[in-house]
N, C-alpha and C positions, 0 to 999 in steps of 0.2 A: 271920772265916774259918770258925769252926767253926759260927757258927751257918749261916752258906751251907750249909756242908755237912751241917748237919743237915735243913735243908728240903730238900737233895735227895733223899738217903736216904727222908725223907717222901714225898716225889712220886713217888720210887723203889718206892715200900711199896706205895703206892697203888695206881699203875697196876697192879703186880702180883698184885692183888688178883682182876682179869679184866681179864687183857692183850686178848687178842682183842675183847671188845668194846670196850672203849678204843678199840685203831686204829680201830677199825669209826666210833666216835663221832668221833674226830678227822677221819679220812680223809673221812668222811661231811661234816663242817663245813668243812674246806677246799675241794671242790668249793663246795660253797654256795656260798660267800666267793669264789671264782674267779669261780661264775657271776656275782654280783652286782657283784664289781669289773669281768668285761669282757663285759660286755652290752650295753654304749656302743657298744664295737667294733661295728658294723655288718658290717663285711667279717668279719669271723670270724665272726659270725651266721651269713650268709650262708654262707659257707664250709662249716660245720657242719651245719647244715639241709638241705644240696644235695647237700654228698660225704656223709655220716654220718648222718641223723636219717630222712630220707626214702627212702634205699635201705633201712635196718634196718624202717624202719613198710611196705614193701613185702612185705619177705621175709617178716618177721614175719604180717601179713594175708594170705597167701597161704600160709603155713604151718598156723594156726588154722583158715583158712577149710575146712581139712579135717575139722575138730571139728564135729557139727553143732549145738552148745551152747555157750554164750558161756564161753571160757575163761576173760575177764574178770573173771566174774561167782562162776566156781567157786574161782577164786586170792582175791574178795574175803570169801567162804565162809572158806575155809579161814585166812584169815588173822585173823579175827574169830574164828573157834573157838578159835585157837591163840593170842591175846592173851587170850582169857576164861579159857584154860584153863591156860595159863602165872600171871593174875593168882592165880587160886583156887588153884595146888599153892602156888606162892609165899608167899602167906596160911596154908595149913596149914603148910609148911615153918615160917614161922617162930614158929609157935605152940606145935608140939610139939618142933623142934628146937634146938640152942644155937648160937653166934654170929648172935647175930639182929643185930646193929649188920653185920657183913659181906655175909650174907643180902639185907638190907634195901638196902643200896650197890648191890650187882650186881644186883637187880632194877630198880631206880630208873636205873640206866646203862644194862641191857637196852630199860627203858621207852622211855630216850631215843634210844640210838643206833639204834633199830630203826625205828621213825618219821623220822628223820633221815636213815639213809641212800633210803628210799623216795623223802622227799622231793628228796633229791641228784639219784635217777635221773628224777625228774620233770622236774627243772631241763632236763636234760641231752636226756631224749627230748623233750618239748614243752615246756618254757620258752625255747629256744631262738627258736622260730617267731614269736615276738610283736614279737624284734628282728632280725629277719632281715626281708627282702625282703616286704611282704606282696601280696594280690589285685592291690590297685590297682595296685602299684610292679611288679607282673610283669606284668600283663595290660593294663598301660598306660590303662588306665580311669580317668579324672579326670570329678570331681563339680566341677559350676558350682554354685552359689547355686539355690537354686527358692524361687518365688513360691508366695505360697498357693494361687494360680488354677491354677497346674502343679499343685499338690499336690491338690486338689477333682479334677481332670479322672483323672490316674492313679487316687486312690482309685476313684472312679467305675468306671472302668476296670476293677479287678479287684473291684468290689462285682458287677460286670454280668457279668464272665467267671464269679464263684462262680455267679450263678443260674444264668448259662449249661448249668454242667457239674452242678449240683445236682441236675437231673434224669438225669443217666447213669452217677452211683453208686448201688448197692445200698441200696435203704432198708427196715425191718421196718415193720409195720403201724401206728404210730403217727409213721411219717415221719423217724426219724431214722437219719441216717448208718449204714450195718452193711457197710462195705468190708470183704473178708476180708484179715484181718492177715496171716494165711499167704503168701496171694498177692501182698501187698503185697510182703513180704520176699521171695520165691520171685526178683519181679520187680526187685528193688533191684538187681543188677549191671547193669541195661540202662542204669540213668537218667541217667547220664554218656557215655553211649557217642555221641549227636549234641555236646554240649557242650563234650566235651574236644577236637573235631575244631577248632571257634571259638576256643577257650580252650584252647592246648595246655600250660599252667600246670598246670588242674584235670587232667591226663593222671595215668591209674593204673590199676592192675588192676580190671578188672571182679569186686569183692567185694561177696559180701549183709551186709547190715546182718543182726545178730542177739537177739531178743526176750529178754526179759529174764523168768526164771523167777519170779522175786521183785520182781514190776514193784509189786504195791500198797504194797509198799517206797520203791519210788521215785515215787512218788506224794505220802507222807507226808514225802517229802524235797523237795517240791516240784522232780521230774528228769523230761523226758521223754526223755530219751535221754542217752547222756554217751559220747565216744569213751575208751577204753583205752589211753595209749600203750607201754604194756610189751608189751600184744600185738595191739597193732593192727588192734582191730574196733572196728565204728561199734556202738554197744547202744544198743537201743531200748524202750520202757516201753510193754506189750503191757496194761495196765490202764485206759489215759487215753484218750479217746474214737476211735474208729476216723475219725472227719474228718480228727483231727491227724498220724495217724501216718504216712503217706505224706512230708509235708514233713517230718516228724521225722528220718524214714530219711534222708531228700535233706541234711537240714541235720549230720546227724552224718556221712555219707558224705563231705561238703567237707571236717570235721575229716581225715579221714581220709586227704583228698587233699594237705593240708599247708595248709588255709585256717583259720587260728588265730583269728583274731578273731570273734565272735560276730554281729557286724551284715555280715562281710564272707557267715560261713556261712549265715545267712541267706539273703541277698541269691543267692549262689550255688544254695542250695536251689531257690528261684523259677524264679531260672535253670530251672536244669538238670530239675524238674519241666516247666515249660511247653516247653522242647524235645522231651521224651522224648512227652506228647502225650496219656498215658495218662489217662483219665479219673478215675481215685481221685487221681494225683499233680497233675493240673490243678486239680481243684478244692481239693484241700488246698492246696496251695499260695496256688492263690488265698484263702483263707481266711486263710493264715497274712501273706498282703502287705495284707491288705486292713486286718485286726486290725494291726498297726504303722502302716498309711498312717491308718485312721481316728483311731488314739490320737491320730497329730500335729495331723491336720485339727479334732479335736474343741477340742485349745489352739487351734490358730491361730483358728478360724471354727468355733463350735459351730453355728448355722443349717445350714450349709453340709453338715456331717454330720449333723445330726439329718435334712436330707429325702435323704441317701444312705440312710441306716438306714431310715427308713420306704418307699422304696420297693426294698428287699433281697427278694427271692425269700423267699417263704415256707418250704420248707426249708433255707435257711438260717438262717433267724429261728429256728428247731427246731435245727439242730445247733448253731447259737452262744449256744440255752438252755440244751441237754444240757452244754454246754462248762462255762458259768458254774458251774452246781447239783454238778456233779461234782467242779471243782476247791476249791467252797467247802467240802464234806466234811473237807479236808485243811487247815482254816486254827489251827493246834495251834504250839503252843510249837515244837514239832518244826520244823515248816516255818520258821516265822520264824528259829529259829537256824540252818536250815540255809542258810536265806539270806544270815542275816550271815554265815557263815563262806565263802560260795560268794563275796560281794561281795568280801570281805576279800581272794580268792584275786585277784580279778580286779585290783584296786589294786594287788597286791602287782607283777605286771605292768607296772603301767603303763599299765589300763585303765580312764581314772579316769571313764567313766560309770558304771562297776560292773553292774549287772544292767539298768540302761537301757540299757548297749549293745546287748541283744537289738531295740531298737527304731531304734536309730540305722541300721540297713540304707533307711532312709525316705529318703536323698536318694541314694540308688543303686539305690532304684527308682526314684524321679521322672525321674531322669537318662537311665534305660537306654530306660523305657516311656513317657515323655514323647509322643512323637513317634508310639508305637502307639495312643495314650488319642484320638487326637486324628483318626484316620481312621475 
């Protein structure tokens, strides 16, 4: 009996040591632990995502959208200042001053519960979406099986639509791609607007995607865009080649509209590019279906893509040099871990292609353009 009650007293001592971040750290791990025990739930997915997740990413995007600078970007600023600058007083704290054993506790609980609760509200805003309702199961879109023969004819398809459009974006004097990013962005609130009318799922405010101040950053992170969901903007990496970044805007715009899965945001990008009609976002687009359809075509039938590749429009053969040379710059410790940790997010979901998902959108092209590849 006395020793019970001597451990509580202990645990007693303890918490009271820094109560608030305690709760903070507790209260922070039982969400988690909620989320993870009822994510099964489908209907409470659902439920959550539809009343709760998707009205707040509304309001929220239409609140920022009044900031003309990615708020995102300035909260991830500030939040990196204030853990380097929290680590360093903490460091002198307990070098010049005495209880360093309690010091050193309340820092290491700070460390943890302040990452932890982040993560809670992550759960909470967009970890929700991955077990809720997705594209397909809304928009009623179902994928048959394709043949590699569907698969050569689509690739084809948007290999021939890039040369198509490759002459009616902006090129500088050595023939590569120079779309203005400005305008690219200026024009992002349009690109949904025939799409969402087919697809009243993708329905949402007409909001611009927002460039990214510190993009060679996310470069070295191997990002070209990543959505926000604490405040609800699509942010885009204004450093990685001007071909990409039109489908990039399109494909973080889908996060944006509640399309969680990576092959589905894709797939939607395409979409909603080739609707919208605009010449920089047709041919990026095309660029960016063409690059997944070849990757598959090149396992399935490498002949079959080696004479798409050779008869490619010559600037395209130019913007998908500039692509390669530019991203290999970035092939550093840095990026590799940043990739295990991005895969790692993606498993932790339940998306166990991990970063191949970005390619898996290949048989929801086949399925949609099948039938256009072919007229």
């Amino acid at each position: 009996m006395e020793t019970t009650l001597t451990k509580k007293r202990g645990l007693a001592a303890i918490f009271a040591l820094c109560p608030r971040r305690h709760a903070l750290l507790l209260a922070s791990a039982l969400l988690v632990a909620l989320h993870l025990l009822m994510r099964s739930d489908h209907a409470l997915m659902v439920l959550l995502s539809e009343k709760a997740v998707r009205p707040l990413h509304r309001a929220l995007g239409q609140l920022n959208a009044h900031v003309p600078f990615s708020v995102a970007e300035l909260l991830i600023a500030l939040a990196v200042c204030a853990l380097l600058g929290y680590i360093v007083f903490q460091i002198a704290a307990l070098i010049r001053r005495g209880e360093r054993l309690r010091r050193l506790y309340r820092t290491l609980v700070t460390l943890l519960a302040a990452p932890l609760a982040v993560y809670a509200l992550f759960c909470l805003l967009w970890g929700v979406y991955y077990y809720a309702d997705d594209f397909s199961a809304q928009s009623g879109f179902r994928c048959e099986p394709v043949s590699v023969e569907q698969l050569e004819s689509v690739t084809r398809y948007f290999a021939d639509m890039a040369g198509e459009y490759a002459d009616r974006v902006p090129r500088d004097e050595r023939g590569f791609c120079r779309s203005d990013r400005a305008e690219i962005l200026r024009r992002s609130p349009e690109v949904f607007q025939k799409t969402e009318r087919d697809w009243p799922c993708l329905a949402g405010p007409p909001l611009a995607a927002k460039g990214v101040v510190c993009s060679r950053i996310m470069s070295y992170l191997d990002f070209t865009g990543f959505f926000f969901p604490f405040t609800a903007e699509a942010n885009v990496n204004l450093d990685a080649p001007a071909c990409d970044l039109a489908a990039t805007v399109a494909h973080e715009l889908s996060h944006q509209r509640g399309v969680a899965k990576e092959q589905e945001a894709n797939f939607t990008a395409v979409l909603a590019c080739l609707d919208y009609g605009d010449p920089d976002y047709v041919y990026s687009a095309a660029l960016l279906a063409c690059t997944h359809l070849g990757n598959a075509l090149a396992r399935a039938d490498g002949e079959a893509w080696e004479k798409i590749c050779d008869g490619l429009d010559e600037n395209v053969k130019r913007d998908l040099v500039l692509r390669g040379a530019y991203w290999r710059q970035f092939e550093t410790p840095v990026r590799k871990a940043s990739n295990t940790v991005y895969e790692g997010f993606l498993y932790s979901y339940d998306q166990t292609l991990g970063l191949r998902s970005y390619g898996a959108c290949v048989d929801l092209l086949v399925n949609y353009y099948y039938e256009d590849s072919l007229k």
